[in-house]
LUMDRENDREN-792773 format. One line per field, with one value per residue: residue number from 1; residue in three letters; x, y negated, z of N, C-alpha, C in turn. Coordinates in steps of 0.2 Angstrom, whole numbers, always signed. Each point is the difference from the previous one (the first is absolute). Layout:
REM LUMDRENDREN-792773
i = NUM, ...
aa = ALA, ...
n_px = X, ...
n_py = Y, ...
n_pz = Z, ...
ca_px = X, ...
ca_py = Y, ...
ca_pz = Z, ...
c_px = X, ...
c_py = Y, ...
c_pz = Z, ...
END
This chain:
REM LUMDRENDREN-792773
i = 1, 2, 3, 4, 5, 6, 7, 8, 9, 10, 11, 12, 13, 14, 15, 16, 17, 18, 19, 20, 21, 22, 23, 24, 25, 26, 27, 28, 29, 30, 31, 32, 33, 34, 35, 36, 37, 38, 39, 40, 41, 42, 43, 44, 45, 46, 47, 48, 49, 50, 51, 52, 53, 54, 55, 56, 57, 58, 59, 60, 61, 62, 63, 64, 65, 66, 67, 68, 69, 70, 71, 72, 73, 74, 75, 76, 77, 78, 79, 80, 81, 82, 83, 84, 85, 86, 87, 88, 89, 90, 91, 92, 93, 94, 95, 96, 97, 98, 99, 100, 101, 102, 103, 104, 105, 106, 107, 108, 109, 110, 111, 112, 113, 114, 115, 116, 117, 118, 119, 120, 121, 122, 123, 124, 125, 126, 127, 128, 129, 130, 131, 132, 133, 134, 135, 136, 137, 138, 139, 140, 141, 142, 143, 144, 145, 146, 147, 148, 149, 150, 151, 152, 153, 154, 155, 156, 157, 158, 159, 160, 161, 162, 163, 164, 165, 166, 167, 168, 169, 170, 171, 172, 173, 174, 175, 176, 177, 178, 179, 180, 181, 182, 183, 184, 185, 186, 187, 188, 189, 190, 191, 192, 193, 194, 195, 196, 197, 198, 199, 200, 201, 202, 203, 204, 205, 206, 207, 208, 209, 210, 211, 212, 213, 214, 215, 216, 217, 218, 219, 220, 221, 222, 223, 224, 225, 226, 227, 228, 229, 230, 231, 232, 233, 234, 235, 236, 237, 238, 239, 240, 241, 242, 243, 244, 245, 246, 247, 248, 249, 250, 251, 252, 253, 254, 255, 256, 257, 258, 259, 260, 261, 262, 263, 264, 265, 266, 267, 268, 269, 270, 271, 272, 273, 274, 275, 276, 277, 278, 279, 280, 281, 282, 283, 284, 285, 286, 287, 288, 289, 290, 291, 292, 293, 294, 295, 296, 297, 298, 299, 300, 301, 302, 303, 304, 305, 306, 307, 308, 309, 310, 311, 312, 313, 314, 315, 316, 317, 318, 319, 320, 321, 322, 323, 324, 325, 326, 327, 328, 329, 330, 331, 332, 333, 334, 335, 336, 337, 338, 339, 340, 341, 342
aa = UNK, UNK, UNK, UNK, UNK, UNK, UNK, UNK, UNK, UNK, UNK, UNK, UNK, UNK, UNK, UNK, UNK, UNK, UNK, UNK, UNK, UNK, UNK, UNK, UNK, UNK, UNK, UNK, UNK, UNK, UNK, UNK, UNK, UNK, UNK, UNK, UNK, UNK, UNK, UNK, UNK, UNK, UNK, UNK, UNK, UNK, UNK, UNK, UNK, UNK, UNK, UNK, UNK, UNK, UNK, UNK, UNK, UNK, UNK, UNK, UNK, UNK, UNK, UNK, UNK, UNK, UNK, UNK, UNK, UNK, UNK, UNK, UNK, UNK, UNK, UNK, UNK, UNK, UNK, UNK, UNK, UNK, UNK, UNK, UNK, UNK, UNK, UNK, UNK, UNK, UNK, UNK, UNK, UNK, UNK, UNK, UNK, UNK, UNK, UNK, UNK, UNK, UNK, UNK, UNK, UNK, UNK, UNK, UNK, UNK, UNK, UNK, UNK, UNK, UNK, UNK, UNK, UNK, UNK, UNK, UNK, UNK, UNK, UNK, UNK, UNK, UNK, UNK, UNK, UNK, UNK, UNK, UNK, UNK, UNK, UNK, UNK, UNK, UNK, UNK, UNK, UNK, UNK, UNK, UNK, UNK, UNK, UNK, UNK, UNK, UNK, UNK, UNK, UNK, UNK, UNK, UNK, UNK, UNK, UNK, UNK, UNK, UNK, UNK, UNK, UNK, UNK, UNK, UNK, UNK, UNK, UNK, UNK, UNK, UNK, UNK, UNK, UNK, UNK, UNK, UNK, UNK, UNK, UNK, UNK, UNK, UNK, UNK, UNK, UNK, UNK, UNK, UNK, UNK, UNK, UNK, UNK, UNK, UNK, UNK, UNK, UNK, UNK, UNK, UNK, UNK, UNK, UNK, UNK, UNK, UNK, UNK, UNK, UNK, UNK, UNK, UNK, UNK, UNK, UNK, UNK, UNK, UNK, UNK, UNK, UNK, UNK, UNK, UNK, UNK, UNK, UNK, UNK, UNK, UNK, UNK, UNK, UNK, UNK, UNK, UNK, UNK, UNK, UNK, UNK, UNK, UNK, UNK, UNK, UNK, UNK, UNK, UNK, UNK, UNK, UNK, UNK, UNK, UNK, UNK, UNK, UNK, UNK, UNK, UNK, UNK, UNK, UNK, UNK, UNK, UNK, UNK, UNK, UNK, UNK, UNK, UNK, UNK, UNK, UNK, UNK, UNK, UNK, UNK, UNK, UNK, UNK, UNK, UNK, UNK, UNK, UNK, UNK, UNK, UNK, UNK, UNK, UNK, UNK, UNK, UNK, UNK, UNK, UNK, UNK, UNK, UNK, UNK, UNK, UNK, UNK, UNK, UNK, UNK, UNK, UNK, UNK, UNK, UNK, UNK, UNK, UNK, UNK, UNK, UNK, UNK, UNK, UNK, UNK, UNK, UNK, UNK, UNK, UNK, UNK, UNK, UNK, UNK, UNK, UNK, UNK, UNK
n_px = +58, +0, +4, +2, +7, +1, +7, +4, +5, +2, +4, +5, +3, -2, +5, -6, +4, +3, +3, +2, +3, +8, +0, -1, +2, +2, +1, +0, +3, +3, -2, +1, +3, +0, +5, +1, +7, +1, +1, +9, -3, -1, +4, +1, -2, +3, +2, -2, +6, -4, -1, -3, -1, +4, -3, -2, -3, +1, -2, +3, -5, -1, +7, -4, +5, -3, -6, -4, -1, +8, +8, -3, +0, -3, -5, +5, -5, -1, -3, -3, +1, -3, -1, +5, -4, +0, +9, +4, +0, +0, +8, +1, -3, +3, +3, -5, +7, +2, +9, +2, +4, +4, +5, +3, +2, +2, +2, +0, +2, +3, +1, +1, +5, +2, +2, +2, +2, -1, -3, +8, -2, +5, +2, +5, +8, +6, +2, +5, +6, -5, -6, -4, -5, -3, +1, +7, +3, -2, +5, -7, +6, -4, -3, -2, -3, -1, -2, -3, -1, -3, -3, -1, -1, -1, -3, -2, -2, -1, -3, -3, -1, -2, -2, -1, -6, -3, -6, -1, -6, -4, -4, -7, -2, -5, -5, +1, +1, -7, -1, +2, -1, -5, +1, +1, -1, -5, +1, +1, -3, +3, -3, -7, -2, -4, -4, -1, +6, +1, +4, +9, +0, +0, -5, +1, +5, -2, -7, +1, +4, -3, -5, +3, -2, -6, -5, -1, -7, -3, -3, +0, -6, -2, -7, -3, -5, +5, +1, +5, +4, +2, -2, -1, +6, +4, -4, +6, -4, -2, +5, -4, +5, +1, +0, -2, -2, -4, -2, -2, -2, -3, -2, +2, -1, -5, +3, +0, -5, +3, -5, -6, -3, -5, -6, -4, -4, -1, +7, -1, -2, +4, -2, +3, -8, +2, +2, +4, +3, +2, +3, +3, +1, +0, +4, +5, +1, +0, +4, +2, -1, +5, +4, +0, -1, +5, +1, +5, -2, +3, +5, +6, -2, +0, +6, -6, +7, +2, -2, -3, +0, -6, +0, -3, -1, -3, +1, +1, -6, +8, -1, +4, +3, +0, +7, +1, +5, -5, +0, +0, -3, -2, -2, -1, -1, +1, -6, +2, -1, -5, +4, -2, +3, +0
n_py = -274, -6, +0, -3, -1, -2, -3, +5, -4, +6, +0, +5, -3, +5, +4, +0, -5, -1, +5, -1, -10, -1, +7, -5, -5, +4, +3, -6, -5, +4, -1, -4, +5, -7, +0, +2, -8, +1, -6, +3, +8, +5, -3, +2, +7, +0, -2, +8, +3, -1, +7, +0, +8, +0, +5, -9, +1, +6, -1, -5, -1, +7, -2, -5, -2, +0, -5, +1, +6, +2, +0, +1, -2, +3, -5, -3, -4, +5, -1, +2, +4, -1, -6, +3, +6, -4, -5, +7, +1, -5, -3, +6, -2, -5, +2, +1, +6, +3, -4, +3, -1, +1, -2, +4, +1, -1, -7, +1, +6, -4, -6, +4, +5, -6, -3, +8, -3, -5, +6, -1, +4, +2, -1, +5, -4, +6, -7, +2, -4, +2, +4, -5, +0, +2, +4, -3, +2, -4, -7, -4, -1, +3, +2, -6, -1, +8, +1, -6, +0, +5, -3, -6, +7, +2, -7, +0, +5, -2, -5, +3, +4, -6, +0, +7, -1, -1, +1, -6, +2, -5, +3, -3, +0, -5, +3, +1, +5, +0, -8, +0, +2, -3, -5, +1, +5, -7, -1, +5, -2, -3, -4, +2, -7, +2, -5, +5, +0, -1, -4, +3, -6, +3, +2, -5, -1, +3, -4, -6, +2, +4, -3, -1, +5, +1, -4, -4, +2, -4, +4, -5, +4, -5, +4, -6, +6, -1, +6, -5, +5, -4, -3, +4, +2, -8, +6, -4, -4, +4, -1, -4, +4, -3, +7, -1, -4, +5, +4, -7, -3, +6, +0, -4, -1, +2, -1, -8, +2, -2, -3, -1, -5, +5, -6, +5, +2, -7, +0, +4, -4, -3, -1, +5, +2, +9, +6, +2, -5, +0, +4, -2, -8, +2, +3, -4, -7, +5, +4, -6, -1, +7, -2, -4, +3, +3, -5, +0, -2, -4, +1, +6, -1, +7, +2, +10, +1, -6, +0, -4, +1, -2, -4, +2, -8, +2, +4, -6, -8, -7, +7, -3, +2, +4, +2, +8, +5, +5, -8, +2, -8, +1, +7, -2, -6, +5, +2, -9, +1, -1, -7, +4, -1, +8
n_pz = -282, -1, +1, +5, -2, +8, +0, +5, +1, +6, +7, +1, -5, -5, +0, -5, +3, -3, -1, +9, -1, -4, +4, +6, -4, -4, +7, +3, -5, -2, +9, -3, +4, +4, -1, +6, -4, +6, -3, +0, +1, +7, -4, -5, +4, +7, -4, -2, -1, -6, -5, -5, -2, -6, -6, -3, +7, -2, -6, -1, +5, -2, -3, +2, +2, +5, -1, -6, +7, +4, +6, +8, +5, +2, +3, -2, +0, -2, +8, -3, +3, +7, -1, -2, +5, +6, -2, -1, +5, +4, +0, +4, +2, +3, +0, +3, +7, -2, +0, +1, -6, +4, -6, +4, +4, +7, +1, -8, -1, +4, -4, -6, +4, +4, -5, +0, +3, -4, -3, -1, -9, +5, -6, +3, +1, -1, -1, +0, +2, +6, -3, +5, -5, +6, +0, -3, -7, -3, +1, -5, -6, +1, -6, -1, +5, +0, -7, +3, +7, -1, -2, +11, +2, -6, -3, +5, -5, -6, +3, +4, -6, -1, +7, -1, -2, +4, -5, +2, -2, +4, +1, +0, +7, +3, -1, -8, +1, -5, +0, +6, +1, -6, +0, +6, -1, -4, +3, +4, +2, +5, +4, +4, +2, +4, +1, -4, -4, +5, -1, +0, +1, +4, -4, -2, +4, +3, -1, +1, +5, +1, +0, +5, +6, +0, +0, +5, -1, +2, +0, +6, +1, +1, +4, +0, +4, -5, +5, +4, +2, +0, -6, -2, +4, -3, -6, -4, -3, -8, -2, -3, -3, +11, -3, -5, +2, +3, -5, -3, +6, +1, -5, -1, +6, +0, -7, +1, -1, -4, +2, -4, +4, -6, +1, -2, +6, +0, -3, +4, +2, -3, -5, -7, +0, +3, -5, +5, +1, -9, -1, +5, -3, -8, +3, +6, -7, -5, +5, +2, -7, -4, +6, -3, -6, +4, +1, -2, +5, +2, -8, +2, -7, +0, +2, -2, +0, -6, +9, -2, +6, +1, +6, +4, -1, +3, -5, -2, +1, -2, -5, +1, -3, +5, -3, -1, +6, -2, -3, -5, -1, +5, -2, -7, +5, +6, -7, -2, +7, +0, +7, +3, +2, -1
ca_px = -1, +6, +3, +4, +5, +5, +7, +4, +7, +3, +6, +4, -1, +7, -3, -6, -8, -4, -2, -7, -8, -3, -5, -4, -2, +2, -4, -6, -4, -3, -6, -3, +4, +4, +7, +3, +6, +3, +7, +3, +0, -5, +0, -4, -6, -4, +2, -1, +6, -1, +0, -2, +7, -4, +7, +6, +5, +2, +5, +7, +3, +0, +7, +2, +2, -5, -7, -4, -5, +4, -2, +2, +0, -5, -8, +0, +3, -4, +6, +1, -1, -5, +0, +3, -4, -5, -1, +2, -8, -4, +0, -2, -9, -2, +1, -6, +3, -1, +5, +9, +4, +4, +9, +5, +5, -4, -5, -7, -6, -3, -4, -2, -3, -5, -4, -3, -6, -5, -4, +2, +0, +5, +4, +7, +4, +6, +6, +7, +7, +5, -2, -2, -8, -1, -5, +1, +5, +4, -3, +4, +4, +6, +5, +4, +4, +4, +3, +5, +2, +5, +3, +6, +2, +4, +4, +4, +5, +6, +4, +3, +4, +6, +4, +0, -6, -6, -3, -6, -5, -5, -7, -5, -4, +1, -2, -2, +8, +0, +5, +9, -2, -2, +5, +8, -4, +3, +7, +8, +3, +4, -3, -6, -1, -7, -2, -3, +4, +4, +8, +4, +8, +6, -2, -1, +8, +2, -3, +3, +6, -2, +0, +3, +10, +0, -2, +3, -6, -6, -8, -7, -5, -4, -6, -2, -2, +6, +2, +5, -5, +2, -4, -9, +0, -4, -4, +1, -4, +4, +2, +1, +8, +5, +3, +5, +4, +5, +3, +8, +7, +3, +2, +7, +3, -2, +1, +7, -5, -3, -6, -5, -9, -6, -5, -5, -6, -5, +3, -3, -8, -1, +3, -5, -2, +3, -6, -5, -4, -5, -4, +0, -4, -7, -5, -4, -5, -6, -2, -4, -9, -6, -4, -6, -5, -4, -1, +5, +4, +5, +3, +6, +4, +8, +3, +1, -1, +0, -9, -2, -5, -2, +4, -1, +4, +3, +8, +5, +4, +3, +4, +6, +5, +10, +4, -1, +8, +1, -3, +5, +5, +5, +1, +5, +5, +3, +2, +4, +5, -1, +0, -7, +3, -1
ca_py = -7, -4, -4, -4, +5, -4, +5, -5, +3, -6, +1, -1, +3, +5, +3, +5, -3, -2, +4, +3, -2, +2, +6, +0, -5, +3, +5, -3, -1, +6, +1, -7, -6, -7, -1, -8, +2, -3, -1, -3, +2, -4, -8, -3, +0, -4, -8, +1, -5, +6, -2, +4, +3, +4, +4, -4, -4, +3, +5, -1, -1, +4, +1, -5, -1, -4, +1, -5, -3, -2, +3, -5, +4, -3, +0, -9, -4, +4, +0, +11, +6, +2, -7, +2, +8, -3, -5, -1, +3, -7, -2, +7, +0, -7, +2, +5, +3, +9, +5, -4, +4, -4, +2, -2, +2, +2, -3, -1, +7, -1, -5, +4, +5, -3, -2, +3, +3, -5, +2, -1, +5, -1, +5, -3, +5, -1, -2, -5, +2, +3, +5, +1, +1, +7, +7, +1, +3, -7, -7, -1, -5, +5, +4, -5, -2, +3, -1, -7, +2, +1, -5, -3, +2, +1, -6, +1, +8, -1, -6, +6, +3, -6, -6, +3, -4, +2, -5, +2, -1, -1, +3, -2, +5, -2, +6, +7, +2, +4, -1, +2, +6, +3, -3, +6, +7, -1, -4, +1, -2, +7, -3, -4, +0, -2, -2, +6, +3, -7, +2, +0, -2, +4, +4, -6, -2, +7, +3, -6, +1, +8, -2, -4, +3, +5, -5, -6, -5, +4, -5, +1, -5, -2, -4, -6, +1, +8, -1, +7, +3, -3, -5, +5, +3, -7, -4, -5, -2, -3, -7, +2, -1, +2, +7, -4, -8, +1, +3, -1, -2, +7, +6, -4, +0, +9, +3, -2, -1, -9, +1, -5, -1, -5, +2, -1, -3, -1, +2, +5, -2, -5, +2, +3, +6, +5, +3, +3, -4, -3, +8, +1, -5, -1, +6, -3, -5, +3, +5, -6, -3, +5, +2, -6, +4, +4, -5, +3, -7, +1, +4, -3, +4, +0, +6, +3, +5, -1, -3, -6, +0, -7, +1, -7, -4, +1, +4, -3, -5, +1, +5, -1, +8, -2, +4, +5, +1, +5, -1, +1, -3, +0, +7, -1, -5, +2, +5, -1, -2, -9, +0, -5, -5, +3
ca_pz = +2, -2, +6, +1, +4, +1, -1, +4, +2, +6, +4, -8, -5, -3, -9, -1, +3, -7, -2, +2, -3, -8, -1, +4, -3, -7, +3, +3, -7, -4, +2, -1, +7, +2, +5, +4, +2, +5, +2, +6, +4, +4, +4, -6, +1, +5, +0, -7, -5, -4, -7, -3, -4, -9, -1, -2, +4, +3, -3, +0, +8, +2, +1, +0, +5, +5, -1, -3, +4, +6, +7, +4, +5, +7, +0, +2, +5, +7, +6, +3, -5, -2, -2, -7, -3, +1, -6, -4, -1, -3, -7, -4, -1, -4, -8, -2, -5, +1, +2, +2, +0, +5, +0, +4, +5, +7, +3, -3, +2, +8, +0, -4, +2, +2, -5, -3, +8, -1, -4, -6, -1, -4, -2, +1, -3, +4, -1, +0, -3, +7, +0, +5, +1, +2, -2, -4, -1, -5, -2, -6, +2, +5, -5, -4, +6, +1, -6, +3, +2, -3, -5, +0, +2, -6, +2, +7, +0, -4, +1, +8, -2, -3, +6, +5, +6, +2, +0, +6, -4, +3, -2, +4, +2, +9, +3, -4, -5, -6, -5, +0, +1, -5, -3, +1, -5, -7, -3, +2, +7, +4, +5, -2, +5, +0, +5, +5, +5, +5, -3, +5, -6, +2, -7, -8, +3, -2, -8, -5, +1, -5, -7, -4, -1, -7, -8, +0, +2, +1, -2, +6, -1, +4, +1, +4, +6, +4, +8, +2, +4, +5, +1, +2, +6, +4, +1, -5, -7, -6, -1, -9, -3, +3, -2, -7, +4, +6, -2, -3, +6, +5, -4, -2, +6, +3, -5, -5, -7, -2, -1, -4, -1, -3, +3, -4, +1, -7, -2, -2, +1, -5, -7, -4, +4, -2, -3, +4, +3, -2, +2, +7, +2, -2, +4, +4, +0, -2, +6, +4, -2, +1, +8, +1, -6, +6, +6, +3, +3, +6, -1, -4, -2, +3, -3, +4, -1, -4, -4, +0, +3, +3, +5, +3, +3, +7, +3, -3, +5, +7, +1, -5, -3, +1, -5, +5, +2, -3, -5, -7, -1, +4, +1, -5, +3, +6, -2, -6, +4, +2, +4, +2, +5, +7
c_px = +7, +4, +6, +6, +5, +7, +5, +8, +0, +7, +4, +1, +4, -4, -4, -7, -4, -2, -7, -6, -4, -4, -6, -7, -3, -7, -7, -3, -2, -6, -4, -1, +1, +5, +1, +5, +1, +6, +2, -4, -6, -1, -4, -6, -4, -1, -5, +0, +0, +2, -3, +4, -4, +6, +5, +5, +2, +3, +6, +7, +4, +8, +0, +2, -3, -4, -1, -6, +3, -7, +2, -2, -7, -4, -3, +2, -5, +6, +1, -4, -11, -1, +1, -4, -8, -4, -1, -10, -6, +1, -1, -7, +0, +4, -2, +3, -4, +0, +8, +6, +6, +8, +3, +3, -3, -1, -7, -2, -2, -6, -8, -7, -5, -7, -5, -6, -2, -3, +2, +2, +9, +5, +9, +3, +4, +7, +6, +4, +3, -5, -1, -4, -3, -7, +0, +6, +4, -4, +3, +5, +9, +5, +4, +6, +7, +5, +5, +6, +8, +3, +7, +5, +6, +5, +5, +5, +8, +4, +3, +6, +8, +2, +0, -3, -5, -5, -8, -7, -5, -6, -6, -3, +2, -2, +2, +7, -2, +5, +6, +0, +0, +9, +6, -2, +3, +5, +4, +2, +6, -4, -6, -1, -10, -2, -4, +6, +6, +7, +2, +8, +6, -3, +0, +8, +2, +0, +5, +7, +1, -1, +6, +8, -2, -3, +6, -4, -7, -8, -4, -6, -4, -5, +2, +0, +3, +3, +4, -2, +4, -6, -7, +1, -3, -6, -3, -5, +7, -2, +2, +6, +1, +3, +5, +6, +6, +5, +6, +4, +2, +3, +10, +2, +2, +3, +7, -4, -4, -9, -2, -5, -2, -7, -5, -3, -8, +0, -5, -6, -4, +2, -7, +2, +3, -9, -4, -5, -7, -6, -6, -5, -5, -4, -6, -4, -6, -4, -6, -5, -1, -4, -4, -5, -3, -2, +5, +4, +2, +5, +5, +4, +6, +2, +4, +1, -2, -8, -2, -6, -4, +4, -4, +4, -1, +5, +4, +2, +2, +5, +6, +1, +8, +0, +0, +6, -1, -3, +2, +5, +7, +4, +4, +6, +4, +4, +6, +7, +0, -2, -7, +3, +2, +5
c_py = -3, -1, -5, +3, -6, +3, -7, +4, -4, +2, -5, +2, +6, +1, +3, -4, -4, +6, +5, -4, +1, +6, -2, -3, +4, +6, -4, -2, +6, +2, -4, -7, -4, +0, -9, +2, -4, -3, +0, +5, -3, -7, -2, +2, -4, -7, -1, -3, +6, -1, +6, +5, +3, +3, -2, -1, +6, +8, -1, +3, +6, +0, -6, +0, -4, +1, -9, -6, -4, +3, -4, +4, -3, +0, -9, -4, +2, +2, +9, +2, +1, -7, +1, +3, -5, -4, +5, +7, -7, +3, +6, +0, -8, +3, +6, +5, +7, +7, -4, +7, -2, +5, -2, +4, +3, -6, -2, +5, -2, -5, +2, +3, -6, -3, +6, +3, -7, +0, -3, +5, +0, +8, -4, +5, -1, -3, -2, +7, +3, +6, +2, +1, +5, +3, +0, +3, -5, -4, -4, -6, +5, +4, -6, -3, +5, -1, -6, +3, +7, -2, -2, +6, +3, -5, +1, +4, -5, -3, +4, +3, -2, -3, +6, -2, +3, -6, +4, -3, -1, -1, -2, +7, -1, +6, +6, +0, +3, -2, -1, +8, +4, -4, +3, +3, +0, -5, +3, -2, +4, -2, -2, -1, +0, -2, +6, +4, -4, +4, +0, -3, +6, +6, -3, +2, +7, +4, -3, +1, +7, -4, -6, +2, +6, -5, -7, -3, +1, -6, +1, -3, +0, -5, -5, +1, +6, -5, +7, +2, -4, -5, +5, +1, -3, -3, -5, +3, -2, -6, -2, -3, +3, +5, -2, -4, +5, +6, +0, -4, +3, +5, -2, +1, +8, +3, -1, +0, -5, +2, -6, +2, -2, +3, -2, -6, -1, +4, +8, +1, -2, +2, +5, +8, +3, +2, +5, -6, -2, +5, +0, -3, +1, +8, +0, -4, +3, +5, -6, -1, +9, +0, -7, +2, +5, -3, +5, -6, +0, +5, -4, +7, +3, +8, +2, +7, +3, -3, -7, +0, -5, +2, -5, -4, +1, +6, -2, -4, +2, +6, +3, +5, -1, +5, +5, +1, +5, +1, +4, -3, -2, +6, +0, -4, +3, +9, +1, -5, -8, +0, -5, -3, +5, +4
c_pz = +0, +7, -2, +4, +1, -1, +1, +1, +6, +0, -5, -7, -2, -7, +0, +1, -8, -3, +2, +0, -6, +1, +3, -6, -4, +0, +0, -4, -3, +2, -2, +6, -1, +2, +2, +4, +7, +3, +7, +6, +3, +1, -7, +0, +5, -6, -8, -6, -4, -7, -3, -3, -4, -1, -4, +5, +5, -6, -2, +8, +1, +1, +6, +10, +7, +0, -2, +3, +4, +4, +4, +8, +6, -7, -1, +7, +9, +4, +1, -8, +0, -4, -6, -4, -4, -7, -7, -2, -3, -8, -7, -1, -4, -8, -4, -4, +3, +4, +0, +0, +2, -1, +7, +5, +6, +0, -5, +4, +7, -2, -4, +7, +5, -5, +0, +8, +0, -4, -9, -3, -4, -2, +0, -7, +4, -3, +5, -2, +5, +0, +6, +3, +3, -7, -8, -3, -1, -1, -6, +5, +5, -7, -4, +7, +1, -7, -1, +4, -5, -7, +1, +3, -4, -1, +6, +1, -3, +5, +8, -5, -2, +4, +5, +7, +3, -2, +4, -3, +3, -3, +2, +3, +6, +5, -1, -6, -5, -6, +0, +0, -7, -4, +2, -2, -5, -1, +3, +6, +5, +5, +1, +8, +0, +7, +6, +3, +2, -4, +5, -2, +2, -5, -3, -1, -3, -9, -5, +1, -5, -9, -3, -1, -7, -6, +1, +1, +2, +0, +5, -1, +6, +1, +4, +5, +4, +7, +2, +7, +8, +2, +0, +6, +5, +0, -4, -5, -3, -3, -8, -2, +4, +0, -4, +1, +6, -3, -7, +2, +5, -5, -4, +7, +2, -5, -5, -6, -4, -1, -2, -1, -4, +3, -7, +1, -6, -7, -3, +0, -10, -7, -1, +5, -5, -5, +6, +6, -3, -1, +4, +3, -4, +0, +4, +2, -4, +4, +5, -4, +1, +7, +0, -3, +5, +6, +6, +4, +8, +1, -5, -6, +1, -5, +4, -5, -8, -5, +5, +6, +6, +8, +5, +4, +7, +0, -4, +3, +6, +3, -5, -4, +1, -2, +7, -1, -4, -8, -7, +0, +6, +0, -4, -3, +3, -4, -5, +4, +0, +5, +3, +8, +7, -2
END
């Protein structure tokens, strides 16, 4: 039986997301399926601002950077979320679709997971660059993030080594440290700060005075949402930069050691996907039409354990994935003598 397969990016964008529509599409037609493209996230759907996709308009996509649909945030011009849930269900029945295949983050999978206890039949994937998605191993968009990410960290290296500096790397990841985390790792860091374990400047002071009486220089990376322990103690919610900001004008004072901020930001989100994202994405865009062939819905593809398997969004939305104190990769961070902030 023929269907109609809605496909949408929300949150924000990262690499993979073209590539996972190019499989969704690819997979769909092969069924002899309709694919409909949904611009701009929930908001193009309540608003139903569509377009149609053939596999002219999506086999070239797969290196290509964003997404061709755009994404965008909320539900339209509705005052809350049920009003949102509400528009974007009309307009999924007024465009006589099927099913709704939905790219995005925690807050798609929260919105996703309402649409989907209003009786709409939706399969998710798990995207960003902060690998935060509960019940999964990895998110497309997280392996090109961290490859940026060491990219400028290599860059950063020559130039700490030539002014005898500390250069300080700030990373996106408000909640969850995987990608500073994964990028000390490989880049070499001496210093990783993550938002799960509160730093201590009297161990940053310590570490850097060691690395620099023995190299001349050193490499910190740190996430957005990192917080020292004076401020957890308080109480205080992190604050994005403020970690960054506080600690290349504390660090020159506390140490005599010239320090410079570069903050990524957008920066790593953008550009052409690593070869395992593309993987990765189009793994799991053709895993979504297999569980709608099964009428496999209210589920989010995820990876467990090297296999592909359906997850329901209620154990997804809403429940983050922070980096654990006894993760690999922090075991191996602490195992190679880099200073995680204590």
């Amino acid at each position: 039986m023929s269907k109609n397969i809605g496909i949408l990016t929300a949150g924000g964008d990262c690499q993979g997301l073209n590539a996972a529509l190019r499989a969704v599409t690819l997979a769909a037609l092969n069924e002899g399926w309709k694919v409909t493209g949904i611009h701009d996230g929930f908001l193009g759907l309540a608003e139903g601002c569509v377009m149609p996709l053939d596999k002219a308009a999506v086999s070239p996509i797969i290196g290509l950077g964003g997404t061709i649909l755009g994404t965008g945030r909320g539900g339209g011009r509705a005052k809350g979320t049920e009003e949102a849930v509400d528009n974007c269900v009309r307009s999924f029945e007024a465009l006589g679709l099927d099913a709704l295949v939905c790219l995005g983050g925690d807050g798609t999978q929260r919105f996703s997971y309402e649409l989907s206890k209003k009786g709409i039949p939706v399969v998710t994937l798990p995207k960003t660059i902060d690998n935060d998605i509960a019940q999964t191993d990895i998110t497309f968009g997280y392996d090109t993030a961290v490859q940026v990410s060491v990219m400028a960290l290599d860059r950063l290296r020559t130039t700490a080594d030539s002014h005898h500096r500390l250069m300080i790397l700030e990373v996106m990841g408000r909640d969850a440290g995987w990608l500073a985390a994964g990028a000390a790792l490989a880049g070499g860091a001496d210093i990783c700060l993550v938002p799960e374990i509160p730093y201590s400047t009297t161990a940053i002071v310590k570490s850097l005075k060691a690395q620099i009486f023995e190299h001349k220089a050193a490499l910190l990376v740190v996430a957005e949402g990192a917080i020292s322990q004076e401020d957890a103690l308080l109480g205080l919610k992190p604050k994005k930069h403020a970690a960054a900001m506080k600690l290349v004008d504390q660090i020159p004072e506390l140490t005599g050691i010239e320090a410079r901020l570069t903050t990524l930001g957008y920066v790593s989100r953008g550009g052409t996907p690593t070869a395992n994202d593309r993987i990765f994405a189009t793994q799991c865009g053709s895993k979504a039409i297999e569980f709608l062939k099964k009428n496999i819905t209210g589920v989010m593809v995820a990876s467990q354990g090297g296999d592909l398997v359906a997850v329901p969004l209620e154990k997804v939305a809403g429940k983050p994935r922070l980096l654990p104190k006894d993760h690999l990769l922090v075991e191996t961070l602490k195992a190679t003598g880099v200073c995680m902030g204590v």
